[in-house]
C-alpha positions as CSV (number, residue, x, y, z in Angstrom):
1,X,15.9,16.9,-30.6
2,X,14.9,18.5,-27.0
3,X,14.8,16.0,-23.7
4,X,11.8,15.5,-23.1
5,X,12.4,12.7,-20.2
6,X,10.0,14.1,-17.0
7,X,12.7,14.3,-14.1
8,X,13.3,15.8,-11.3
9,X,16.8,16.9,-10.4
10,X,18.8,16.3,-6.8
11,X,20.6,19.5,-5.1
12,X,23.6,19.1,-2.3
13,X,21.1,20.8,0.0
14,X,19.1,17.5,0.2
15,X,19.1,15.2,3.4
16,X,21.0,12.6,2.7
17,X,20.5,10.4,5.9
18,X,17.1,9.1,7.7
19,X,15.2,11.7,9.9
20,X,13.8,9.1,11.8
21,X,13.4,11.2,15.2
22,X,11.7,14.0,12.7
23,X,9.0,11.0,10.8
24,X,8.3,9.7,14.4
25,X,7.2,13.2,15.4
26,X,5.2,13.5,12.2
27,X,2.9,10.8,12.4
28,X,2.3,11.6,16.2
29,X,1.2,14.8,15.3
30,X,-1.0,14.2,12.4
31,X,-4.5,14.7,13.8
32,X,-4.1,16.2,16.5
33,X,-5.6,19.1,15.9
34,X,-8.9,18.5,15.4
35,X,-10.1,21.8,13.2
36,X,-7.0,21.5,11.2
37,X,-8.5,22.5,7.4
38,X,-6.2,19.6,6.5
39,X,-7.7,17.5,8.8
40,X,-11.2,18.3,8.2
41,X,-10.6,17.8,4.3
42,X,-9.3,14.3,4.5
43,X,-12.4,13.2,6.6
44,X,-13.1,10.8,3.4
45,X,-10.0,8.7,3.9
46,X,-9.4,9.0,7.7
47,X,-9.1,4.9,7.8
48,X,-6.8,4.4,5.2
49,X,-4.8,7.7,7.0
50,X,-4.5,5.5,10.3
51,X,-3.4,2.9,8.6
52,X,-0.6,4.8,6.9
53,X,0.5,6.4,10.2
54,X,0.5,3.3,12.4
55,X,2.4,0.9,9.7
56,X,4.8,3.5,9.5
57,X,5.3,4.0,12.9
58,X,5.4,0.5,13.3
59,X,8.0,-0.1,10.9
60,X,9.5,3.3,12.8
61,X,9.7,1.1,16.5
62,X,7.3,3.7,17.0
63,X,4.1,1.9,17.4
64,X,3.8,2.6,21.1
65,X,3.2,6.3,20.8
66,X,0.2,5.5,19.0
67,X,-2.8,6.6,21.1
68,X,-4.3,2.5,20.9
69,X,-7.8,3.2,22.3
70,X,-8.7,6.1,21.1
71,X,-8.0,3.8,17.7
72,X,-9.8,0.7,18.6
73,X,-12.8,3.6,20.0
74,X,-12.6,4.8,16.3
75,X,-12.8,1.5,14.5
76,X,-15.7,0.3,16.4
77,X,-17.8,3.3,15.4
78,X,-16.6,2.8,11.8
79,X,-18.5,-0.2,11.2
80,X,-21.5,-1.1,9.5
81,X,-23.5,-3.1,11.8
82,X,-26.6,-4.2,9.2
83,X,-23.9,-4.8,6.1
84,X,-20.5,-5.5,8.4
85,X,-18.6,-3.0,5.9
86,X,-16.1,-0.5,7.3
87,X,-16.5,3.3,6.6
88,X,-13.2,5.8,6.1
89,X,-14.6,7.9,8.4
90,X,-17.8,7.8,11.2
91,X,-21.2,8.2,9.4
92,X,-19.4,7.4,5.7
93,X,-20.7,4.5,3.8
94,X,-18.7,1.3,4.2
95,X,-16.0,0.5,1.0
96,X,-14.1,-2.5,0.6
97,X,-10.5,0.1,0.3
98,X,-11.2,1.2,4.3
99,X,-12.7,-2.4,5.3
100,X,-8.9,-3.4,4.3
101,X,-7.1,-0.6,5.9
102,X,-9.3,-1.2,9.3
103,X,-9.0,-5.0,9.5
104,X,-5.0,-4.2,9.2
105,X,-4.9,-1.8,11.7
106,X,-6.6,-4.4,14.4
107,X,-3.8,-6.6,13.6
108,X,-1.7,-4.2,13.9
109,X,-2.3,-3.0,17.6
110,X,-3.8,-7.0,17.8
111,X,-7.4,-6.2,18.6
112,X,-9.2,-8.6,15.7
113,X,-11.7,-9.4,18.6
114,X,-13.3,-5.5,18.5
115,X,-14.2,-6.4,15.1
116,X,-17.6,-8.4,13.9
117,X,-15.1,-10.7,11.5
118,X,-18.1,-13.0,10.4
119,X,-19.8,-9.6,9.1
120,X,-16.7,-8.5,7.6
121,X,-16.4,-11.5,5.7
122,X,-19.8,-11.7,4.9
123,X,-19.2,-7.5,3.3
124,X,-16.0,-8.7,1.3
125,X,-17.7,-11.7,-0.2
126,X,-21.2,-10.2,-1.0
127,X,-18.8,-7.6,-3.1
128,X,-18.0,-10.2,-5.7
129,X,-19.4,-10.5,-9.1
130,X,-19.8,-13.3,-11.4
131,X,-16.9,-12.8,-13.3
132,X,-14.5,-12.9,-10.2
133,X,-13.9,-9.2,-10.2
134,X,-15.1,-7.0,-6.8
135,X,-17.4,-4.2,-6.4
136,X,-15.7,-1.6,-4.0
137,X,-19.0,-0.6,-2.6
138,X,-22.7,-1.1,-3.7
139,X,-22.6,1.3,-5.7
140,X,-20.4,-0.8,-8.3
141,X,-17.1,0.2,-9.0
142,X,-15.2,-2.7,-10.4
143,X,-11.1,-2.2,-10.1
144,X,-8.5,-4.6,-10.0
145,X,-7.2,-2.8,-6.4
146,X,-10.2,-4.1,-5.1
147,X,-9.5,-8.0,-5.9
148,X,-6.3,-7.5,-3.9
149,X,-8.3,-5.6,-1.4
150,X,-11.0,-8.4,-1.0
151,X,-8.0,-11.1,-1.0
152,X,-6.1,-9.5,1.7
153,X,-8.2,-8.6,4.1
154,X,-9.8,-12.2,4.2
155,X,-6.1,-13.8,4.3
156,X,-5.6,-11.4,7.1
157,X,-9.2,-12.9,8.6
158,X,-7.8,-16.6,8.0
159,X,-11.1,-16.8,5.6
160,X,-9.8,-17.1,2.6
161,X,-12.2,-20.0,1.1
162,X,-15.0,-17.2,1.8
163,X,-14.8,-16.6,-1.9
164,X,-15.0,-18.0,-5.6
165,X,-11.4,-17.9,-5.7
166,X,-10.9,-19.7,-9.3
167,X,-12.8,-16.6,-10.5
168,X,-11.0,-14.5,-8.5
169,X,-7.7,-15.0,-10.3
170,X,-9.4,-15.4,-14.1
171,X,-10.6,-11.8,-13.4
172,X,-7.1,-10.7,-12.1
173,X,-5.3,-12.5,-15.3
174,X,-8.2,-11.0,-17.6
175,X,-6.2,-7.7,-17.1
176,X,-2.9,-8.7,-17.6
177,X,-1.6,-6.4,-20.9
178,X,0.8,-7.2,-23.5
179,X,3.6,-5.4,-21.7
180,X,3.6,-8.0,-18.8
181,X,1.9,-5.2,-16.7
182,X,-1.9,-4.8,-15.5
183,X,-4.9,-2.6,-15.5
184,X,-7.4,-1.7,-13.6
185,X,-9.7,-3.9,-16.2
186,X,-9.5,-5.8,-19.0
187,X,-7.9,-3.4,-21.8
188,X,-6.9,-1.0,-19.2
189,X,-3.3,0.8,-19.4
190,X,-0.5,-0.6,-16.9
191,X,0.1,1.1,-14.1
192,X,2.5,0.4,-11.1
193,X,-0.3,0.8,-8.4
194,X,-2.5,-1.8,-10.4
195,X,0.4,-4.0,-10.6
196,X,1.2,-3.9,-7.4
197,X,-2.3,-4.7,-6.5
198,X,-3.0,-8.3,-9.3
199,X,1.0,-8.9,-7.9
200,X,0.1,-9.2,-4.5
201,X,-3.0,-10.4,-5.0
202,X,-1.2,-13.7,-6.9
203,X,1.5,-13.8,-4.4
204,X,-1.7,-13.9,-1.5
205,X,-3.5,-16.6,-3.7
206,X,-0.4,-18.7,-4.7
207,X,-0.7,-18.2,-8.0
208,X,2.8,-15.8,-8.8
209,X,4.0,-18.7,-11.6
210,X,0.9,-17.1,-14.1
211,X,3.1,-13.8,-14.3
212,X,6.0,-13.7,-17.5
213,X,8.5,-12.6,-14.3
214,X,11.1,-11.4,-16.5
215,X,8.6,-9.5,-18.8
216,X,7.2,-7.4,-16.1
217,X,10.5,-7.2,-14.1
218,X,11.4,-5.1,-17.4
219,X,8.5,-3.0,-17.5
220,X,8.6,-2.2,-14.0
221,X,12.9,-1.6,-14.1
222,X,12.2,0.6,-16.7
223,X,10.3,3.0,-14.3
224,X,14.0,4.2,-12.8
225,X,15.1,7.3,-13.9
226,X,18.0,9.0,-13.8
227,X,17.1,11.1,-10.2
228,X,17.2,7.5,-8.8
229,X,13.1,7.8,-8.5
230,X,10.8,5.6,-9.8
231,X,7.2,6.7,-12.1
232,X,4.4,4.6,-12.2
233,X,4.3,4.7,-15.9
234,X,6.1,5.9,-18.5
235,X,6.9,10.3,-19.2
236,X,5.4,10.4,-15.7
237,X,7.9,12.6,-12.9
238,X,8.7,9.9,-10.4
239,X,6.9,10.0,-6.7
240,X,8.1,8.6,-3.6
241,X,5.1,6.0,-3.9
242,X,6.0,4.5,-6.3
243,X,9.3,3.8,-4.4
244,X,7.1,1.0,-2.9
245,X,4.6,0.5,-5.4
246,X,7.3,-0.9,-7.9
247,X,9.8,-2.0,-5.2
248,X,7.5,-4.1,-3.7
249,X,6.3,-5.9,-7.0
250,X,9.8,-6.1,-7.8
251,X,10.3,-8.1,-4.6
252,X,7.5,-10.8,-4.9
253,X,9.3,-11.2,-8.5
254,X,12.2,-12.0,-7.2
255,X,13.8,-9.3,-8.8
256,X,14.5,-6.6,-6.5
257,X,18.0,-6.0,-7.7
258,X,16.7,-5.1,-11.1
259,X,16.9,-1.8,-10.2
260,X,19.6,0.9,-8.7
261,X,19.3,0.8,-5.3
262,X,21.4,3.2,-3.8
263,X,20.7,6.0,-6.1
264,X,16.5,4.7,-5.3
265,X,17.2,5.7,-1.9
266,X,19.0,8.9,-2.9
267,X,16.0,10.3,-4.5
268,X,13.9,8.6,-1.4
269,X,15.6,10.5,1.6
270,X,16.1,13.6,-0.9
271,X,11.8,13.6,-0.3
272,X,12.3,14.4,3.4
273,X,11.3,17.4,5.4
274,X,14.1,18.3,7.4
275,X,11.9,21.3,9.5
276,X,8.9,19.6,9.6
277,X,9.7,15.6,9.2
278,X,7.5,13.6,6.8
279,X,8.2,12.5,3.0
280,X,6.5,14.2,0.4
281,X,6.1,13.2,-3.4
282,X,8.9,15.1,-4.7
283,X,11.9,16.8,-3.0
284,X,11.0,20.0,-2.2
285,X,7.1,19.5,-1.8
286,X,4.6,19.2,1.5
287,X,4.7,15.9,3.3
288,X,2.4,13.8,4.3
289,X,1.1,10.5,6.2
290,X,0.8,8.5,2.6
291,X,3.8,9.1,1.1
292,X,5.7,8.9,4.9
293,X,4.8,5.4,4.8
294,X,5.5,4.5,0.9
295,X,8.9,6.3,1.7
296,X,9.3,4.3,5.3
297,X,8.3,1.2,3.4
298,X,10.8,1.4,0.3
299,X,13.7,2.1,2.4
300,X,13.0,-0.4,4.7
301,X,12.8,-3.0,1.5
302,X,16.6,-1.4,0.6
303,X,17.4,-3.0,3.6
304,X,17.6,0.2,5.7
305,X,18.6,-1.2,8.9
306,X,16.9,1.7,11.1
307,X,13.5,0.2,10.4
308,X,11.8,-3.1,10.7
309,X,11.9,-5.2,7.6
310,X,8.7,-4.8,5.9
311,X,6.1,-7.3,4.0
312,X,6.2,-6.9,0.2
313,X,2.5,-8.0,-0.1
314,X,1.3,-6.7,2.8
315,X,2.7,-3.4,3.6
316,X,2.9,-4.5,7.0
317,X,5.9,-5.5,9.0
318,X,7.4,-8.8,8.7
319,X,7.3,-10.0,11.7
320,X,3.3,-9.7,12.1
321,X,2.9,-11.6,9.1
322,X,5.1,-14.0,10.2
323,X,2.9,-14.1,13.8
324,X,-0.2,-14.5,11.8
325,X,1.6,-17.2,10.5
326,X,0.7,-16.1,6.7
327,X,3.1,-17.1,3.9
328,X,2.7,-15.3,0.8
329,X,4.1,-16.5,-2.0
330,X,7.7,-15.1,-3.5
331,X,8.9,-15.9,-7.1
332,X,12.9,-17.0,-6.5
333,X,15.2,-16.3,-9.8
């Protein structure tokens, strides 16, 4: 019987070490260039981009390259001032996904203050529905990501209590499948993104002990294959994202060592762009600001010692969460 394992497959003529000079030069560049084709096509997710670039840079000992007014100028004109939403982009209606990425970006350069928080909150809790679950927007998406979304930017806010949080987490369970993993809904298939999203939004809401640990550390181990990389489901190729997607549940499990972590990085540092800096999906591919981070991110959680150790729930360095003085909960095996 033919393979048919989805793979990809490592060449000598990989980098094998951290371009860290290259990434910093990267994310310092994205954007600047204003009528960029690239930059005018990715208007839609320009908050979520920022976010991306400064965490990375951040986690990089970059941060200070970052240009932090003309961020704080951009935030400001991003939000909503009749709902107290945040757009991706100036003029874009306000979503729950760039409301997250904006409140972590003012703690990231510490500028909470430019931000109308009593709004915000206001926006995140007037998104829930009566079963616990969250709209993304008023137009009424509902999708597990945005329970974690709605969780973590009000942790981040210190307003946690803003919302029905006993229905928050039935709605969050509700899509728990019979693999250990979760959906985007009830019934939906398990996917590493998604379980990221219900794992961090337990480990945010204290509520970790629900999951079958052991259950899930299986499904989500099983994602390694034998390039090192890690798919978000299975017969999927793997993707550097999912390098933090997985890795990062793993941690809050407890059970980071469940997988192979030197042949993980391998495939992680094999994504790099030697000419241009960046990580890309795959080895070989374009790179870009999303999957520099998720590549930033899972090495740091290998315990690359170039970068600041990262948050598992978060995807923000540790030692801002530790400032804001947030403790998310960790399963310990």
């Amino acid at each position: 019987m033919a393979n048919l394992l989805k793979d990809v497959t490592l060449t000598d003529d990989h980098p094998k070490t951290l371009l860290l000079k290259k990434h910093t030069d990267f994310i310092a560049a994205c954007g600047s260039i204003k009528d960029e084709f690239e930059y005018c096509m990715t208007e839609y997710l320009r908050m979520s981009g920022m976010y991306w670039g400064l965490t990375a840079m951040s986690l990089m000992h970059s941060l200070s390259r970052m240009d932090r007014q003309q961020v704080v100028s951009f935030l400001k004109q991003c939000v909503d001032n009749e709902s107290g939403g945040i757009s991706a982009s100036v003029g874009h209606d306000p979503h729950l996904l760039y409301t997250l990425s904006a409140v972590q970006i003012a703690c990231l350069l510490d500028c909470v203050d430019v931000l109308p928080v009593e709004k915000v909150v206001n926006y995140v809790s007037s998104l829930q529905q009566e079963d616990g679950s969250f709209y993304g927007d008023k137009w009424g998406e509902v999708d597990s990501r945005f329970s974690f979304c709605a969780v973590a930017c009000l942790s981040l806010l210190g307003k946690l209590d803003a919302i029905n949080m006993e229905k928050a987490v039935e709605f969050v369970l509700s899509c728990r499948n019979f693999d250990g993993g979760f959906g985007s809904r009830p019934g939906s298939e398990s996917h590493a993104g998604l379980i990221y999203c219900c794992v961090g939004f337990l480990s945010i809401t204290g509520k970790l002990e629900s999951i079958d640990g052991d259950l899930l550390g299986w499904w989500l181990s099983e994602r390694q294959l034998p390039s090192g990389g890690l798919n978000g489901r299975p017969e999927k190729l793997p993707d550097v994202c999912y390098s933090w997607w997985v890795l990062a549940s793993l941690a809050m499990l407890g059970r980071l060592h469940w997988v192979h972590g030197s042949s993980l990085q391998q495939f992680i540092l094999a994504c790099q762009d030697p000419e241009t800096g960046g990580f890309s999906d795959r080895p070989g591919h374009m790179s870009d600001p999303f999957h520099t981070l998720f590549g930033v991110a899972g090495l740091s959680l290998l315990g690359n010692t170039e970068l600041a150790p990262v948050n598992p729930t978060y995807c923000m360095p540790q030692s801002l969460i530790d400032r804001l003085g947030l403790r998310p909960q960790r399963l310990v095996v």
